[in-house]
PyMOL Python script that loads the backbone (N, CA, C, O; Angstrom):
from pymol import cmd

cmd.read_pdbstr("""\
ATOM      1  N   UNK A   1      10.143   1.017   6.322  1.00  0.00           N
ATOM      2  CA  UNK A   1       8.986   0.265   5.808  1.00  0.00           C
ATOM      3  C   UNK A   1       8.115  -0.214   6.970  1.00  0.00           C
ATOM      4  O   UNK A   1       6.932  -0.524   6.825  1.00  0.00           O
ATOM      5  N   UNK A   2       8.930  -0.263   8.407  1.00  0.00           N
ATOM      6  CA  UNK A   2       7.743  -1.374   9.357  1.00  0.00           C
ATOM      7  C   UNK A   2       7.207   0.393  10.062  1.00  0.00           C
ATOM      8  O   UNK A   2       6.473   0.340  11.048  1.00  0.00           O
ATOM      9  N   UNK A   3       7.430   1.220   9.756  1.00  0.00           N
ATOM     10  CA  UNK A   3       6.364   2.166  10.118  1.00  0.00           C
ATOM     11  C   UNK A   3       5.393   2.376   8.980  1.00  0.00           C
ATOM     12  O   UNK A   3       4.168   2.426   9.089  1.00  0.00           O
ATOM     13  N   UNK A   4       6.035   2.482   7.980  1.00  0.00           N
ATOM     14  CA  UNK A   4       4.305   2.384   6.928  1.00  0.00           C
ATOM     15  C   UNK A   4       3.428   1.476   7.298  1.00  0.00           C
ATOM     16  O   UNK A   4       2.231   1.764   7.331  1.00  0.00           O
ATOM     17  N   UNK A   5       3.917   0.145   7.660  1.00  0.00           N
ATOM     18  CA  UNK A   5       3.274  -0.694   7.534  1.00  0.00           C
ATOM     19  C   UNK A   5       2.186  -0.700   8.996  1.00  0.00           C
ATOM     20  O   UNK A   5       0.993  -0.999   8.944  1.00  0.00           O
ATOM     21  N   UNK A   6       2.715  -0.413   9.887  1.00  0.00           N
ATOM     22  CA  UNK A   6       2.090   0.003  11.496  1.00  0.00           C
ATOM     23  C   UNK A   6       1.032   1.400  11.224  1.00  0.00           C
ATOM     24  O   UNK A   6       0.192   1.579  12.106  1.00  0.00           O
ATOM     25  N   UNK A   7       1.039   2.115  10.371  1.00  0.00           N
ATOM     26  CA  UNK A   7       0.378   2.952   9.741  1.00  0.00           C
ATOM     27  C   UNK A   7      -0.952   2.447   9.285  1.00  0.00           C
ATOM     28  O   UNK A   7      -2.060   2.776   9.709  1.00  0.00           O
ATOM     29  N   UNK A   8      -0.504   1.179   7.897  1.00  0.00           N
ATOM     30  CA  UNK A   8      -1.823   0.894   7.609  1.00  0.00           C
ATOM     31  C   UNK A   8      -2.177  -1.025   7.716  1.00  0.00           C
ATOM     32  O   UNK A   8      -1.246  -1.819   7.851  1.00  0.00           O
ATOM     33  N   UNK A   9      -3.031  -1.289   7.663  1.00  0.00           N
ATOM     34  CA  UNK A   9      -3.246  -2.882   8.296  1.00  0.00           C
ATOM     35  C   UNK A   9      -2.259  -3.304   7.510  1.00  0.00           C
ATOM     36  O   UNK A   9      -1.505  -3.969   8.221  1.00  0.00           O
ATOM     37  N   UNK A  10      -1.904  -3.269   6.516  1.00  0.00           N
ATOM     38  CA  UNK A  10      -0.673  -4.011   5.949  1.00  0.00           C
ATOM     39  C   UNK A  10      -0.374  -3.803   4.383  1.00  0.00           C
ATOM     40  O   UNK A  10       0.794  -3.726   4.002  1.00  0.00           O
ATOM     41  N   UNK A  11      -1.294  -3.727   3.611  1.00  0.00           N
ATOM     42  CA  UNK A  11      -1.270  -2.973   2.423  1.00  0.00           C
ATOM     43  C   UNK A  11      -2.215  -1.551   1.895  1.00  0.00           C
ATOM     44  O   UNK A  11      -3.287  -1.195   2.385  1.00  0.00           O
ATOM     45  N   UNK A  12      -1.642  -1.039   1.025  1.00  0.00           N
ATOM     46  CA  UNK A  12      -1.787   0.900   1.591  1.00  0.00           C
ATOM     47  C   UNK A  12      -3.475   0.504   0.247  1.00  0.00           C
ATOM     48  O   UNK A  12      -4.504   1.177   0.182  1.00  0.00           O
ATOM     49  N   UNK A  13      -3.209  -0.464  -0.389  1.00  0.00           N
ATOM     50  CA  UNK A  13      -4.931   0.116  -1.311  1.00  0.00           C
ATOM     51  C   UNK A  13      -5.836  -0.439  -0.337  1.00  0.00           C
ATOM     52  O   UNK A  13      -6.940   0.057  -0.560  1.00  0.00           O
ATOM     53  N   UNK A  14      -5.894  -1.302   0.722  1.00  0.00           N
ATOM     54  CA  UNK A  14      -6.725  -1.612   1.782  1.00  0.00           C
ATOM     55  C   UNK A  14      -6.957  -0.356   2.387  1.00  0.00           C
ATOM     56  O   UNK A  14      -8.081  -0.389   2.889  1.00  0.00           O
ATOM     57  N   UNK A  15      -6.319   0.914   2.600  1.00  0.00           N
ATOM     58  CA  UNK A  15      -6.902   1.937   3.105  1.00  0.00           C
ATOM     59  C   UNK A  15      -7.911   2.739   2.931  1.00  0.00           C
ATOM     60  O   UNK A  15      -8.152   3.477   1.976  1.00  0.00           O
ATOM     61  N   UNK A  16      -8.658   2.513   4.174  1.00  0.00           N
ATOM     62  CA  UNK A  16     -10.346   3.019   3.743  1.00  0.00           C
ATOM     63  C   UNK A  16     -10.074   4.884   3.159  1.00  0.00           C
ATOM     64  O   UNK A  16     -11.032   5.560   2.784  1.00  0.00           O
TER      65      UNK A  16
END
""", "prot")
cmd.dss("prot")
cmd.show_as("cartoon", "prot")
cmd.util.cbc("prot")
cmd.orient("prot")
């Protein structure tokens, strides 16, 4: 999970 999260700012629907 702490690489998804280092992936995206911290929650994945915040991804542009």
């Amino acid at each position: 999970m702490l690489a998804f999260t280092q992936r995206r700012a911290w929650s994945p629907v915040q991804d542009p």
